[in-house]
C-alpha positions as CSV (number, residue, x, y, z in Angstrom):
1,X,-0.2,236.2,-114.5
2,X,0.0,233.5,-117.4
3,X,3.3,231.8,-118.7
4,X,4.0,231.1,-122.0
5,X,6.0,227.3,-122.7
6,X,7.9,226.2,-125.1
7,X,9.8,223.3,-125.2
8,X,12.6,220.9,-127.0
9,X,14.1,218.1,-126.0
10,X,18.4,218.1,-124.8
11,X,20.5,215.2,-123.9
12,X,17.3,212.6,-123.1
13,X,15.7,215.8,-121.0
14,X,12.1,218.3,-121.8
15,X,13.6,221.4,-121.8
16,X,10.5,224.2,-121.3
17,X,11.1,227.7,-121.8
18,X,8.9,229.9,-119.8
19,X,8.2,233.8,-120.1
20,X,6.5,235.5,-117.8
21,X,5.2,239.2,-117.6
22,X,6.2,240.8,-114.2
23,X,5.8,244.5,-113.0
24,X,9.5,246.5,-113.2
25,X,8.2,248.0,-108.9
26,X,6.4,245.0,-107.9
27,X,5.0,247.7,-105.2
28,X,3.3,249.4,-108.0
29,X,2.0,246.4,-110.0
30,X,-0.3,248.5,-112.1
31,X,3.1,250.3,-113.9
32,X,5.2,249.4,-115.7
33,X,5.8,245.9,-116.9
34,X,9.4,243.8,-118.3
35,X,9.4,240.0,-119.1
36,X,11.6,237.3,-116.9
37,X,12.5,234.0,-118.5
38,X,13.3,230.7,-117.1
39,X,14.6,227.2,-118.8
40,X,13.5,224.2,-117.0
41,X,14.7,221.0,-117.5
42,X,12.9,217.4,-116.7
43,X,14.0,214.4,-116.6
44,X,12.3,211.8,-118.8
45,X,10.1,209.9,-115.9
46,X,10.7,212.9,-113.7
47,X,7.6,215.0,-114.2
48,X,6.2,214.8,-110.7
49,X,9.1,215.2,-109.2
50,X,9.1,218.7,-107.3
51,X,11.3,222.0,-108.9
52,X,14.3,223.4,-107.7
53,X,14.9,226.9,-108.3
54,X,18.6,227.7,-109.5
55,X,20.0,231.2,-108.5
56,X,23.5,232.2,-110.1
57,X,25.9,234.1,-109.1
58,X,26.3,238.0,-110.1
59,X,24.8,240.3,-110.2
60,X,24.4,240.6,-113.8
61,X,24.9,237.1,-114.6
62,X,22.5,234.7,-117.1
63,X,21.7,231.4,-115.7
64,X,23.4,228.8,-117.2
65,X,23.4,227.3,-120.9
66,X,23.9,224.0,-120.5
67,X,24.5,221.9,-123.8
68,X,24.4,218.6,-122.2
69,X,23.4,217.9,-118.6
70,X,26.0,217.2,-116.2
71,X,27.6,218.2,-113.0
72,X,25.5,219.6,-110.3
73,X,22.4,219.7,-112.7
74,X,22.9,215.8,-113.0
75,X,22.9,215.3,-109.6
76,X,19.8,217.4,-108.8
77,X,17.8,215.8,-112.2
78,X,17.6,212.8,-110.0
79,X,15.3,214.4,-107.3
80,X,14.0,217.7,-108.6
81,X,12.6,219.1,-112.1
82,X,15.6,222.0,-112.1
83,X,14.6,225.8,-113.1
84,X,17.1,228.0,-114.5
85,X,15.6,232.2,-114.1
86,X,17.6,234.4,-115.9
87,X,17.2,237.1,-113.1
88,X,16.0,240.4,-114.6
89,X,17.9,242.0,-117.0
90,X,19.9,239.3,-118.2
91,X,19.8,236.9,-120.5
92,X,16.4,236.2,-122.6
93,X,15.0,238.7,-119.5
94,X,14.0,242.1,-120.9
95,X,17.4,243.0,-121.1
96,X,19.0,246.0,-119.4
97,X,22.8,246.7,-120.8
98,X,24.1,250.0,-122.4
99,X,21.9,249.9,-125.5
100,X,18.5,249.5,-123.8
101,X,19.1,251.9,-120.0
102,X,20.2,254.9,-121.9
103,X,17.0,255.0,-123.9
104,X,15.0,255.2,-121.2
105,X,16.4,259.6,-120.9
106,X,18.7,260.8,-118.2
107,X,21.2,259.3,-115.8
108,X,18.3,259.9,-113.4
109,X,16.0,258.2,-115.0
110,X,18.4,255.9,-116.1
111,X,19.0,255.2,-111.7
112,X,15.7,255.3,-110.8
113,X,15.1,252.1,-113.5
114,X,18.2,250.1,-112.2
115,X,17.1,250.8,-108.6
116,X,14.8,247.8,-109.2
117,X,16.8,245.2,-110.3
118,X,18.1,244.3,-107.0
119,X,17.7,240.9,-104.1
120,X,14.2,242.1,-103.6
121,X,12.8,242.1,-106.6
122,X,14.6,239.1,-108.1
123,X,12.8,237.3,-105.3
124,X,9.6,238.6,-106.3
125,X,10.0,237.9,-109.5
126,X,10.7,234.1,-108.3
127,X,7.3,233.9,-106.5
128,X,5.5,235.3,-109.5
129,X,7.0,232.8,-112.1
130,X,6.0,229.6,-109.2
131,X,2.3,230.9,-109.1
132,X,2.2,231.0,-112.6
133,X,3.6,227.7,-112.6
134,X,1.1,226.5,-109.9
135,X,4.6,224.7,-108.8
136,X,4.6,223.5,-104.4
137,X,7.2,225.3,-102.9
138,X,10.6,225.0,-104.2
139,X,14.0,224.0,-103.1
140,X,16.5,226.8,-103.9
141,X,20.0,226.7,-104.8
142,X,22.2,229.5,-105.0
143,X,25.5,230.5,-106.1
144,X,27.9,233.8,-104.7
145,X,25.0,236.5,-105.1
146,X,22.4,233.5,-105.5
147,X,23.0,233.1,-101.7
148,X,22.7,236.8,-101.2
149,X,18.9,236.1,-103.0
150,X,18.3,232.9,-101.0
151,X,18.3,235.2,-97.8
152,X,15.9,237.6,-98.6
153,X,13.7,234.9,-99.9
154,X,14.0,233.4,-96.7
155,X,13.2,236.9,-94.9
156,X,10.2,237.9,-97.5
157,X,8.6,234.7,-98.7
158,X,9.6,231.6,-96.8
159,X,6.3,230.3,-97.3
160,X,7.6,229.6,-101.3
161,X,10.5,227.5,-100.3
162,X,10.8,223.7,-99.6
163,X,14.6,223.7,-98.8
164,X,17.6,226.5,-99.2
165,X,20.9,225.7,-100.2
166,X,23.8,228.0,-100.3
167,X,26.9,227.5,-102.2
168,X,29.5,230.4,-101.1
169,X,26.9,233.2,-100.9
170,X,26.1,233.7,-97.0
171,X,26.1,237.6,-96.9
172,X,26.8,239.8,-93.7
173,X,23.0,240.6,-92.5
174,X,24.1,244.2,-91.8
175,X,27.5,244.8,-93.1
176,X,28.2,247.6,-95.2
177,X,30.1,247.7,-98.5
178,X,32.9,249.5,-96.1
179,X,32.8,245.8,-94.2
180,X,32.9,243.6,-97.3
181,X,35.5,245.4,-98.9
182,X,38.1,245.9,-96.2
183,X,38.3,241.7,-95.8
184,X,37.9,241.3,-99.6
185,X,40.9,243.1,-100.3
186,X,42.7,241.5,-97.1
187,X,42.1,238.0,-98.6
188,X,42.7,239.0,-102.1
189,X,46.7,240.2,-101.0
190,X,46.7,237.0,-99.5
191,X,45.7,235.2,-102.5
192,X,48.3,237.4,-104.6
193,X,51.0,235.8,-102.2
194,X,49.6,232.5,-102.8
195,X,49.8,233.1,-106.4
196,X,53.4,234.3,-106.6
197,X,54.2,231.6,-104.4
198,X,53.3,229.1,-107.2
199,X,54.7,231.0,-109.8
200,X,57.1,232.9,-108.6
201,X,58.2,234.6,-112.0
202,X,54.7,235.8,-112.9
203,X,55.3,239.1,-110.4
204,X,57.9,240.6,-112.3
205,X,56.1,239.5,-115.4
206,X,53.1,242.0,-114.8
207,X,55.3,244.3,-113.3
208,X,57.3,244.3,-116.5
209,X,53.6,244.6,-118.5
210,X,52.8,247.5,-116.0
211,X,55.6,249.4,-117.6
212,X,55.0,249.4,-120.4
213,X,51.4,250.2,-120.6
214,X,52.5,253.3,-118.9
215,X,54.8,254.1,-122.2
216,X,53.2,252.7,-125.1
217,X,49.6,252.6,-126.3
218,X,48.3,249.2,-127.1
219,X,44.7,248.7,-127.8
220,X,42.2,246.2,-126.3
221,X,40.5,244.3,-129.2
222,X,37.0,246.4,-127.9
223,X,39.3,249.4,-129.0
224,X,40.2,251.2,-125.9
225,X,43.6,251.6,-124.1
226,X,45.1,249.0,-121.8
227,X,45.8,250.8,-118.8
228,X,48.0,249.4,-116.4
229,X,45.2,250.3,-113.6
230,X,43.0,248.0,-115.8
231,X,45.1,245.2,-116.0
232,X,45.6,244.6,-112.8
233,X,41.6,243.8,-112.7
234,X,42.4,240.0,-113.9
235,X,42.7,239.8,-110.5
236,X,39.4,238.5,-110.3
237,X,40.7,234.9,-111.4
238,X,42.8,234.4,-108.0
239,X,39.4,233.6,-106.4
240,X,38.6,231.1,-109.0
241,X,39.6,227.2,-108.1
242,X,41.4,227.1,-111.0
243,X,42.7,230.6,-111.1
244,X,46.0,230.9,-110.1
245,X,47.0,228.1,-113.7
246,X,44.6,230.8,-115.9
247,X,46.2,233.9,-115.0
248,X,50.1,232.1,-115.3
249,X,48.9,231.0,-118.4
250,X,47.8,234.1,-119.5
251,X,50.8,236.3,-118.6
252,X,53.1,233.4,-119.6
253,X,54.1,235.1,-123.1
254,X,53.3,238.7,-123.2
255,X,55.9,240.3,-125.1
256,X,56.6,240.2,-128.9
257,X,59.3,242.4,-130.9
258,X,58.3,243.6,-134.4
259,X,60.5,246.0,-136.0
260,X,62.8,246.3,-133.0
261,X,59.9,248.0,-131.0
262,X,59.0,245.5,-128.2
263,X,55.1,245.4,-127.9
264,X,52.3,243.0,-126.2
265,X,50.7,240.3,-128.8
266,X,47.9,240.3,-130.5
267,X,47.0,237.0,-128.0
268,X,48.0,238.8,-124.7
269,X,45.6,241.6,-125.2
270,X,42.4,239.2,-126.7
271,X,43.0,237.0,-123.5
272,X,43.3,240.2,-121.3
273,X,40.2,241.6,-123.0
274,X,38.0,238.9,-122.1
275,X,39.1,239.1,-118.6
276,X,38.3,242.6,-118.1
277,X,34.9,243.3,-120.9
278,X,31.5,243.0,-119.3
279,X,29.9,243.9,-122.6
280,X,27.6,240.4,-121.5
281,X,27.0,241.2,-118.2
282,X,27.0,245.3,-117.6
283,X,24.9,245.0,-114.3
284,X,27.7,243.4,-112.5
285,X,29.6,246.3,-112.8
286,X,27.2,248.7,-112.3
287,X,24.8,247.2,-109.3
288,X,28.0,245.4,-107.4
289,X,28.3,247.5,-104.9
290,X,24.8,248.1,-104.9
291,X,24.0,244.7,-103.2
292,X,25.4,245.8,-100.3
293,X,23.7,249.3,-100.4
294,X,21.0,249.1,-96.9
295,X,20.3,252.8,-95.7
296,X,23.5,253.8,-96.3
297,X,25.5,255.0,-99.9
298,X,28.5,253.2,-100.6
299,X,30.4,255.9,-102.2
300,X,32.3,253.6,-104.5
301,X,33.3,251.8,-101.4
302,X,36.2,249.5,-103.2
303,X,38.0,252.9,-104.6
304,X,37.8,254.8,-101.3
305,X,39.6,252.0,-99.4
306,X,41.8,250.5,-101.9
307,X,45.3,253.1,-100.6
308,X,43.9,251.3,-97.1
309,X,46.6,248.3,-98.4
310,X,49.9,248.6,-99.5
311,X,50.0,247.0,-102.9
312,X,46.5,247.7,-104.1
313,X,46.9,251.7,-104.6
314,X,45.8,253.1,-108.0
315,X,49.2,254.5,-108.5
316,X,51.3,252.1,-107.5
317,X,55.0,252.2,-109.6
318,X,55.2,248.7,-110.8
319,X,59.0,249.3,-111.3
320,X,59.5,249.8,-107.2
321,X,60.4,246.1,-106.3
322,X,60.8,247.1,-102.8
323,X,56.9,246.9,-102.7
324,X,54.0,245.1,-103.6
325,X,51.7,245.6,-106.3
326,X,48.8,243.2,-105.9
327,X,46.1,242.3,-108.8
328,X,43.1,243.8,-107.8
329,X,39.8,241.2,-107.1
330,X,35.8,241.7,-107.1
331,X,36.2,245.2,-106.8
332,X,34.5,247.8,-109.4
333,X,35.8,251.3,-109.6
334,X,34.3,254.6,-111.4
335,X,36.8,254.7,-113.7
336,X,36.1,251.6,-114.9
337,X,32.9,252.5,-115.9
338,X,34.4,254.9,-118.5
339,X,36.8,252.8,-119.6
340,X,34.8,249.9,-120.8
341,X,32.9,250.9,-123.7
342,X,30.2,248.4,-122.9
343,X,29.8,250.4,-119.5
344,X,30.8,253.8,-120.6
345,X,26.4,254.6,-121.7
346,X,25.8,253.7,-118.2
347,X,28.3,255.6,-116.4
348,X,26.8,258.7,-114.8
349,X,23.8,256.3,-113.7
350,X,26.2,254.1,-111.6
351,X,27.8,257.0,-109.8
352,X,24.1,258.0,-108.7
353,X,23.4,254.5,-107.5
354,X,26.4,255.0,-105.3
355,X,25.2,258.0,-104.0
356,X,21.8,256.6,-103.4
357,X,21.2,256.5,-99.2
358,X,17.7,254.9,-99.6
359,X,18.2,251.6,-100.6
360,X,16.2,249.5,-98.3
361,X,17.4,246.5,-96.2
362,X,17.9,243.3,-97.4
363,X,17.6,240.8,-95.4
364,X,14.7,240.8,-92.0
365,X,17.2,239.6,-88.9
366,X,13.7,238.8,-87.0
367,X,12.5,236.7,-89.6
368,X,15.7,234.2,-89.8
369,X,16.1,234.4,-86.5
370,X,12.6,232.5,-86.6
371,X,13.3,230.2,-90.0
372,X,11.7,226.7,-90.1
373,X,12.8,226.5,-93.6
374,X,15.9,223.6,-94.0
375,X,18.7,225.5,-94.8
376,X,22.1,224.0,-95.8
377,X,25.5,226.3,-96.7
378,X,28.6,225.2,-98.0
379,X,31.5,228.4,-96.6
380,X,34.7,228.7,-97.8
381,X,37.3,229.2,-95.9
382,X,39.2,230.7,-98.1
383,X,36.4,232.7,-100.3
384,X,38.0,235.7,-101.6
385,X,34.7,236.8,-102.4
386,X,32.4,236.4,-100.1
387,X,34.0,237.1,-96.4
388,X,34.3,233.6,-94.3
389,X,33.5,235.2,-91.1
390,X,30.5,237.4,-92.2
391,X,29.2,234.5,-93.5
392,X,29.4,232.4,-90.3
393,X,28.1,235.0,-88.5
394,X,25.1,234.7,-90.7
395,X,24.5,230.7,-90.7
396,X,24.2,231.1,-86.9
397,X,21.7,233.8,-87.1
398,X,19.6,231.9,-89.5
399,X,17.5,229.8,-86.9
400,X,18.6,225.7,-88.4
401,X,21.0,226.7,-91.0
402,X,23.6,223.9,-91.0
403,X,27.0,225.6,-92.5
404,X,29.4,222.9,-94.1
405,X,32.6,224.9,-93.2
406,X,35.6,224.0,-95.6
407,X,38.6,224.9,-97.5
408,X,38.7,222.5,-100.4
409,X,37.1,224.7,-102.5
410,X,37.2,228.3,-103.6
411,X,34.6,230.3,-104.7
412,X,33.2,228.6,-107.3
413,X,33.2,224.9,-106.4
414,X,30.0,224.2,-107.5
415,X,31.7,224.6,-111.3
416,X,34.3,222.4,-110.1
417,X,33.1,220.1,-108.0
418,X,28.9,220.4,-108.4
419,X,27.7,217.1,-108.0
420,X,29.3,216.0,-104.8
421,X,28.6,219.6,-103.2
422,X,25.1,219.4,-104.1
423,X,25.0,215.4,-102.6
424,X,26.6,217.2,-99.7
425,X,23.9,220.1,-98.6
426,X,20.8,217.9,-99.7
427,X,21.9,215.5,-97.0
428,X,22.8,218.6,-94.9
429,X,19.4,220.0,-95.2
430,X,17.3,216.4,-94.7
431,X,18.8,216.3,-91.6
C-alpha cells in the first residue's frame, strides 16, 4: 500500500497529510476498499525523531484540528514526530454519517458495513498506515475510546508499538455493556449530586424546563422537538472537568415571555442543540454501545437498565420534588436515534447492531497477560465514563502496566491539563 503526502507548514511545524487506501474487512483484503487519513506534524529539527500515534476518544470522533500547537501536542513535539488518524469514518476518512451508510441499500446492509468500523479494524488500519510509512514502531497515545484501541493493539500487534499510554480509557477485558452501564449511571447520580451541590438552584431550573417541554412545542434549531427526555442528555457535560460551570451556564436564563406566553429563548435551545446534535459525529451514537459488544448483544443496554436508578427513568415527573430526576450521561438510547435528524437515516441499522451476538472479542487476556510493551495509564477516580474499578482491574492484568491512579482530573484531562499528563506517563513508561 502507497501513501500519498501533502504538506504545509503551521505555527514553525511540517504538517503532512497522508491518505492511505485500506480494505473496509481487512480479513478479506481483496474487497472492498475506503481511504484513512492522518495529519502529522514535525517539529522543525525534529525529523528523526520517532512518531507517536495519537488515538481520540469516541467512537465517532475526528482527531484533532489544531490551529496552533500547544498543550499535550507541545509537549510530545519535543520527543516524537506526532500522528493524528482520523479513525475510519470520520473526518477526511471515507466518511460514514447519514448521507453516505444509507446509500449503501438496506438496514442490513447498512449493519453489515458499520460492523467494521470497530477497535479491530481501527488498529489495523494503524499498522497499514506505519508500513506505508516505513515508520519503527510507534508510541501510542490514547484518549477515552483511544485507550479502548490501545488494548487491542497491544493484544493484536504489539510488535508495532514502542510505548502505550492511556489517558482515561482502560476498558473492562470482559465486561459487558450490562457491567459498564450499571457503574456509569451509579457515578453519573453521583455527579448530579455534586452538581446540585454547587449550584443548588439549577435542579428546579431544569425541572421547571422539564415542564414545560411537556406542554409547549419549542423547536431545536436542527428543527425537531425538544423533548424533555432529550434534554436531560446534556448530562454528558457533568463528566467533563469543566462541566458542572457549562451546564449552570447554560441553564442560567432559560425562560423569556413574549406576548404574555412564557417560552425558552432562542439562546437556550442553540446552546441545547449543540449539546445534544451529532450531525459531526453519527458513529458515536450509533457504534457506542457497540464497543462493548464481545459474543454477546447489548440490547440497548443503557435503556434496559436506566428504571434500575431512581432518578434516571424515562418518565420521570419533573414536577415530583419528592424525587430525583438526574441528567442522564454517556448513555445512547433508540429513541434517540429517531429523534436526531442527523441519526434518524441510520436508525434501523443501529437497532440491528444491538441485536448483533457475533461481535468478536476485543481484547486477548493471554496476550497482556504476557505484554513487554511499556505501558503507562493515567485512571480517574472519579471517571464518569470509563468505570475506575474496571479499569484497575485491567492495568493489573496487563503484564507492566504502571496505572497513575488519581482524582484531579475528570475525564478529559488531557484537554485540560495535557502537557503535564503527558510529562507524567512518559516518565511512567521509561521506568
Amino acid at each position: 500500500m502507497t501513501v500519498q503526502t501533502q504538506s504545509h507548514r503551521i505555527d514553525g511545524h511540517d504538517v503532512l497529510e497522508h491518505v492511505l487506501d485500506v480494505p473496509l474487512d481487512h480479513a478479506a483484503p481483496g474487497g472492498e476498499r475506503i481511504e484513512v487519513f492522518a495529519r502529522e506534524i514535525v517539529r522543525d529539527g525534529g525529523t528523526d525523531r520517532p512518531r507517536l500515534l495519537y488515538l481520540q476518544g469516541g467512537p465517532g470522533g475526528r482527531a484533532d484540528r489544531p490551529a496552533q500547537v500547544s498543550g499535550w501536542v507541545d509537549r510530545a513535539l519535543e520527543d516524537f514526530r506526532v500522528v493524528l488518524l482520523d479513525q475510519r469514518g470520520t473526518g477526511r476518512s471515507t466518511p460514514a454519517d447519514a448521507l453516505t451508510v444509507p446509500a449503501r441499500g438496506d438496514a442490513v446492509a447498512q449493519a453489515g458495513y458499520l460492523a467494521h468500523f470497530r477497535a479491530d479494524a481501527i488498529v489495523a488500519d494503524a499498522e497499514a498506515l506505519r508500513a506505508a510509512l516505513g515508520s519503527a514502531p510507534w508510541t501510542l497515545l490514547g484518549q477515552s475510546f483511544g485507550g479502548f484501541v490501545i488494548t487491542h493493539y497491544l493484544g493484536a500487534a504489539p510488535h508495532g508499538v514502542r510505548a502505550a499510554l492511556v489517558t482515561g480509557g482502560l476498558p473492562g477485558l470482559t465486561a459487558s455493556a450490562d457491567d459498564v452501564y450499571r457503574r456509569t449511571y451509579a457515578q453519573t447520580a453521583r455527579r448530579n449530586e455534586l452538581y446540585l451541590a454547587r449550584y443548588p438552584g439549577d435542579g428546579a431550573r431544569l425541572r421547571e424546563v422539564a415542564a414545560h417541554l411537556a406542554g409547549t412545542e419549542e423547536l431545536l434549531p436542527t428543527g425537531e422537538r425538544l423533548s424533555a427526555r432529550r434534554l436531560r442528555q446534556i448530562g454528558i457535560r457533568l463528566g467533563a472537568d469543566l462541566g458542572f460551570d457549562a451546564l449552570h451556564y447554560v441553564l442560567e436564563n432559560p425562560f423569556v415571555t413574549v406576548g404574555g406566553t412564557r417560552r425558552l429563548t432562542r439562546a437556550f435551545l442553540a446552546d441545547v442543540g449543540t449539546l445534544l446534535s451529532h450531525a459531526t459525529n453519527p458513529l458515536y451514537a450509533v457504534l457506542h454501545e457497540a464497543i462493548y459488544a464481545q459474543g454477546a448483544p447489548t440490547r440497548w443496554a443503557a435503556h434496559r437498565l436506566r428504571e434500575e436508578w431512581d432518578g434516571f427513568a424515562e418518565d420521570a415527573d419533573p414536577t415530583d420534588a419528592a424525587r430525583p430526576y438526574y441528567l442522564t450521561g454517556e448513555h445512547v438510547y433508540p429513541w434517540q436515534l429517531r429523534e436526531d435528524p442527523s441519526l434518524a437515516p441510520l436508525a434501523d441499522a443501529a437497532d440491528l447492531l444491538a441485536d448483533k451476538a457475533d461481535f468478536p472479542p476485543l481484547y486477548d487476556p493471554a496476550a497482556l497477560a504476557a505484554n513487554e510493551v511499556p505501558v503507562a495509564a493515567a485512571v480517574y477516580v472519579d471517571d464518569m465514563f470509563v468505570p475506575y474499578d474496571l479499569s484497575v482491574a485491567t492495568a493489573a492484568a496487563i503484564r507492566g502496566a504502571r496505572p497513575w491512579i488519581t482524582n484531579d482530573y475528570a475525564h478529559d484531562g488531557i484537554r485540560t491539563d495535557g502537557e503535564h499528563i503527558l510529562d507524567r506517563l512518559l516518565a511512567l513508561a521509561a521506568r
